[in-house]
C-alpha positions as CSV (number, residue, x, y, z in Angstrom):
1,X,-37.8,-40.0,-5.6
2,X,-41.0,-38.1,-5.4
3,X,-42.3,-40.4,-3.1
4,X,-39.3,-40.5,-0.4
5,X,-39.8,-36.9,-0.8
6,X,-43.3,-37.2,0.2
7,X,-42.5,-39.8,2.9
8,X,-39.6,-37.7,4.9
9,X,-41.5,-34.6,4.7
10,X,-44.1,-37.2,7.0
11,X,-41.7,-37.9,9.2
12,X,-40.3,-34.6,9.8
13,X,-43.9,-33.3,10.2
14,X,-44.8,-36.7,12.9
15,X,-41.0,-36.6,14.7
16,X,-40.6,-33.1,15.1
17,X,-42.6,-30.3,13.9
18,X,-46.4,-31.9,15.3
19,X,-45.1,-33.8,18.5
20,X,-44.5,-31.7,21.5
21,X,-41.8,-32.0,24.2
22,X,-44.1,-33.4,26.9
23,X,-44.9,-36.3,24.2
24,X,-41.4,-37.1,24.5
25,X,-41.0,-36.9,28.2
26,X,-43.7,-39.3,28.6
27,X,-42.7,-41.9,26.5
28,X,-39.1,-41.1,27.9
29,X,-40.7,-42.1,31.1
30,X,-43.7,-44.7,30.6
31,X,-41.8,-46.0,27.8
32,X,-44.8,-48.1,26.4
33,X,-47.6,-47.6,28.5
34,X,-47.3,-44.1,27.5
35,X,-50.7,-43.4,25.2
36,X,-48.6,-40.9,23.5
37,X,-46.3,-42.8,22.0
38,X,-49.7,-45.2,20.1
39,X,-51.0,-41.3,19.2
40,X,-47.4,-40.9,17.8
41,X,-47.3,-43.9,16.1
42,X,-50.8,-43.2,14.5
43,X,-49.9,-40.1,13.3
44,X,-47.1,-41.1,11.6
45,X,-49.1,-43.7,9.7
46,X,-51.3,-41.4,8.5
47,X,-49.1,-38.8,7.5
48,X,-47.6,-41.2,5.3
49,X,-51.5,-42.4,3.7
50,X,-51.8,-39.1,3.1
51,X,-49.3,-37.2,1.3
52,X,-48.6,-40.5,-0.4
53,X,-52.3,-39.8,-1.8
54,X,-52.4,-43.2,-3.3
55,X,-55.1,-46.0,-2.2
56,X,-52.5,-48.6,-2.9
57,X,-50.0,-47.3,-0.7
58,X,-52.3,-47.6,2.8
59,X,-51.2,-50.7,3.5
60,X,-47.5,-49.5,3.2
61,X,-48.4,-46.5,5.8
62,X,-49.4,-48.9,8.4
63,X,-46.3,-50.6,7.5
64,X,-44.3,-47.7,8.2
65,X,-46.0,-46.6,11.4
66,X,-45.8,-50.1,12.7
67,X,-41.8,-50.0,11.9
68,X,-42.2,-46.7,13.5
69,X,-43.1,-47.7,16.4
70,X,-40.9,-50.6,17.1
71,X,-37.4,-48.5,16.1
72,X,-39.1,-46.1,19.0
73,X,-39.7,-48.6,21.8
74,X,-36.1,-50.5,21.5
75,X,-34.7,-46.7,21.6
76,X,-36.8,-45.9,24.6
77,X,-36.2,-49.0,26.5
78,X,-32.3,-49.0,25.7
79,X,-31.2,-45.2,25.5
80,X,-29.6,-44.0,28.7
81,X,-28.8,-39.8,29.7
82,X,-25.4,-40.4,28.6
83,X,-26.3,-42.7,25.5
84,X,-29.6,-39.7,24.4
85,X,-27.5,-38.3,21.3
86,X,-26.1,-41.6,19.9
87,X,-29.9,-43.7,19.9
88,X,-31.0,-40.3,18.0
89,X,-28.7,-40.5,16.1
90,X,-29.5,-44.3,14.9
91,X,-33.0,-43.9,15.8
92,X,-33.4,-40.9,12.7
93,X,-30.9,-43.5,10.4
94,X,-33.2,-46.8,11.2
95,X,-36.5,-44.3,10.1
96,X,-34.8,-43.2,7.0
97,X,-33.5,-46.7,6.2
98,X,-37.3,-47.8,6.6
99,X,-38.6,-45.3,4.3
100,X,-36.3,-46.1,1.6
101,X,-36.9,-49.2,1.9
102,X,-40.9,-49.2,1.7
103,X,-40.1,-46.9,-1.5
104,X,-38.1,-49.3,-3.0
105,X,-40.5,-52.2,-2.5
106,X,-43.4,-50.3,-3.3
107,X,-42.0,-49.2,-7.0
108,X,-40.9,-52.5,-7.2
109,X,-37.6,-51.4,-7.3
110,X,-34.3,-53.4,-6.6
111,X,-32.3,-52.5,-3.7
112,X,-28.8,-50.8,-4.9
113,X,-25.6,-53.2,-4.8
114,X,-23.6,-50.9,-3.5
115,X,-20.8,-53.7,-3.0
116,X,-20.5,-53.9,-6.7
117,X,-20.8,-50.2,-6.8
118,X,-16.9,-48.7,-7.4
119,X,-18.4,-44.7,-7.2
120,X,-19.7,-45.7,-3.9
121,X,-16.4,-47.2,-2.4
122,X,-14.0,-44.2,-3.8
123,X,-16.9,-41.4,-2.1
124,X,-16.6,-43.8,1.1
125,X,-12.9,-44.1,1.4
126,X,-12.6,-40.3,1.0
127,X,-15.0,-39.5,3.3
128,X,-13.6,-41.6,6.2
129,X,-10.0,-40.6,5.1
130,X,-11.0,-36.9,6.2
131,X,-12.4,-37.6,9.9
132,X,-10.3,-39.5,12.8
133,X,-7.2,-40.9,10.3
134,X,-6.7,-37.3,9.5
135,X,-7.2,-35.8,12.8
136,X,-4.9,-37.9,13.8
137,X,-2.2,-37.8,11.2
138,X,-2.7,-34.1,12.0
139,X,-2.3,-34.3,15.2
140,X,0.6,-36.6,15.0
141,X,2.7,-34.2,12.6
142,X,2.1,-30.9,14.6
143,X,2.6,-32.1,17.7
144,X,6.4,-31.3,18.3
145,X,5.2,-28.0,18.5
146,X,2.4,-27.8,20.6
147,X,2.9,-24.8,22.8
148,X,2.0,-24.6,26.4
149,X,-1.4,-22.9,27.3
150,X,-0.7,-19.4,29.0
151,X,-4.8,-19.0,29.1
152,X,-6.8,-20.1,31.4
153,X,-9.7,-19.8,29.5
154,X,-8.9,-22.2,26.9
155,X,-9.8,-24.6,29.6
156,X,-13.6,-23.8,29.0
157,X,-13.9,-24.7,25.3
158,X,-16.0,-27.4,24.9
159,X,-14.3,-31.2,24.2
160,X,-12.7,-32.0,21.6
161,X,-14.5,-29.0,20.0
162,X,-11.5,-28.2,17.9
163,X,-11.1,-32.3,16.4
164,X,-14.7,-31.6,15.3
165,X,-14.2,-28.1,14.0
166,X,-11.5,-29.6,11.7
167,X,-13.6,-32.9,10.7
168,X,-16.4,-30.8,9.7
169,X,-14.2,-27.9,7.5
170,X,-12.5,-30.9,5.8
171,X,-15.5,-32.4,5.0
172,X,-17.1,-29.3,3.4
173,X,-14.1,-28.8,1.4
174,X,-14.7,-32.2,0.2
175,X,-18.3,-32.0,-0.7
176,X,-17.4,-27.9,-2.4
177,X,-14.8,-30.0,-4.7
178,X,-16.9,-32.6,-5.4
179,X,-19.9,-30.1,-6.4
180,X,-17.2,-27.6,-8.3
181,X,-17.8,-24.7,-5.6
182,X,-14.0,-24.0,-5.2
183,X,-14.9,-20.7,-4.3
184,X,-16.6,-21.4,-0.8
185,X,-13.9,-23.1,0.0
186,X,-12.1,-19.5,0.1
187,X,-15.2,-18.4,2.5
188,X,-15.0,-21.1,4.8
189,X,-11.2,-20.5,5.5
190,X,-11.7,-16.9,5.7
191,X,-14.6,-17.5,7.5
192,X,-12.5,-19.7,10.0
193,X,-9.9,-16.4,10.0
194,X,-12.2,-14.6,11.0
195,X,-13.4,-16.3,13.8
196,X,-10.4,-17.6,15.0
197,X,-8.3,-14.1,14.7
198,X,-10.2,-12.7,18.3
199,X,-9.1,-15.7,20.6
200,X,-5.4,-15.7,18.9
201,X,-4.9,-11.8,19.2
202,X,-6.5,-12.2,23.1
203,X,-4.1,-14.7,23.4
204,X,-1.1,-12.8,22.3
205,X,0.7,-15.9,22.0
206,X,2.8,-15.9,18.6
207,X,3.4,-19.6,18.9
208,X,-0.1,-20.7,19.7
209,X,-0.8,-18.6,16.1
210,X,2.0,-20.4,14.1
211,X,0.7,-24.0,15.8
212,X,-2.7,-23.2,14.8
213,X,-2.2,-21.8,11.3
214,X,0.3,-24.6,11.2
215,X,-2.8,-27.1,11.6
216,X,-5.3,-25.4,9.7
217,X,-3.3,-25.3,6.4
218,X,-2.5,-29.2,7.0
219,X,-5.9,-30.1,6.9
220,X,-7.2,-28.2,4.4
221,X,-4.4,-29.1,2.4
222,X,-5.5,-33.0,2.8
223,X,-8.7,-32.1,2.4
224,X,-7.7,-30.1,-1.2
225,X,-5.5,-33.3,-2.1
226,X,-8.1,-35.9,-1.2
227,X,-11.0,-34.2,-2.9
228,X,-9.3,-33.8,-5.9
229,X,-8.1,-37.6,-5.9
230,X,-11.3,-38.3,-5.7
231,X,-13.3,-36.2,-8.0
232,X,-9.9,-37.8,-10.8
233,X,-10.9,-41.3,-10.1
234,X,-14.7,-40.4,-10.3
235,X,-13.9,-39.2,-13.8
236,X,-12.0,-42.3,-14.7
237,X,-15.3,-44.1,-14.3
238,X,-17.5,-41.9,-16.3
């Protein structure tokens, strides 16, 4: 574990902390005739030799900038403007994958089943059960009282802004149940009062109140119900 440690605190230090923004706008542009992007990939390597601090592992940094550097040229040739934030995304997953991956082999360590793996399945199923199925379940059951907007201004929030909002809350009740922090999960809905009690009370709209108190007690209700499910049938397992 040490040594993923010592591996991701490389790549934080090559991807974001030690490579400036014209770095990126020159590989964004020259793709790989950009000499940056050969600097990058060096120093990636090296960061890795040395905070791995182990003679054996050298061959396992060039390994790792080499991997580097190809996850970085298929993002820079295929990402579009519109398509930036999703190859970030994967291109961040396909580096962490790699380290794990060079840990595992360098320990000689087996790579986890996780098919055969029941813990694994029950966290998954949970986990997904709280995004889009719920959001839409959600959505589904409140929406016979959906009020009409009387505020202009609700047509500047950002998209889907609130689906998110709600993802993300469930998903922290989740992990606070799963950790046995039942008491955040008082801040984050008072937290969420808080926040929410300015744009309802500029809104004096008594319906738009009930339809979101409605919704917010839904979800964390499935949230509560789910995360409980699952931290029951984790138990059974132990």
């Amino acid at each position: 574990m040490i040594l993923f440690i010592k591996l991701l605190l490389a790549h934080l230090l090559g991807d974001f902390i030690w490579q400036p923004n014209s770095w990126v706008a020159n590989k964004e542009l020259k793709k790989h005739k950009s000499v940056y992007l050969y600097i990058h990939i060096l120093l990636h390597g090296v960061l890795a030799a040395v905070l791995a601090a182990e003679i054996n592992f050298i061959p396992y940094a060039v390994v790792i900038a080499v991997m580097h550097g190809i996850v970085d040229l298929i993002k820079l040739n295929f990402q579009k403007p519109k398509t930036k934030r999703t190859w970030f995304i994967v291109d961040q997953i396909a580096h962490v994958l790699i380290l794990i991956g060079i840990v595992l082999l360098y320990e000689n360590k087996p790579i986890p089943d996780f098919w055969k793996d029941n813990q694994f399945w029950i966290l998954l199923t949970g986990f997904l059960l709280l995004t889009k199925p719920t959001s839409i379940f959600i959505k589904t059951i409140i929406s016979i009282w959906a009020p009409e907007s009387k505020n202009s201004n609700q047509n500047n929030s950002l998209i889907a802004a609130g689906n998110y909002i709600g993802i993300l809350e469930r998903l922290f009740v989740f992990g606070f149940i799963l950790t046995g922090h039942f008491e955040a999960i008082g801040f984050l809905l008072a937290a969420k009062s808080i926040f929410r009690f300015g744009d309802l009370k500029e809104a004096k709209d008594r319906k738009l109140t009930e339809y979101v108190l409605i919704g917010t007690l839904i979800s964390f209700g499935i949230a509560l119900l789910v995360g409980l499910a699952v931290q029951a049938l984790l138990l059974q397992l132990l």
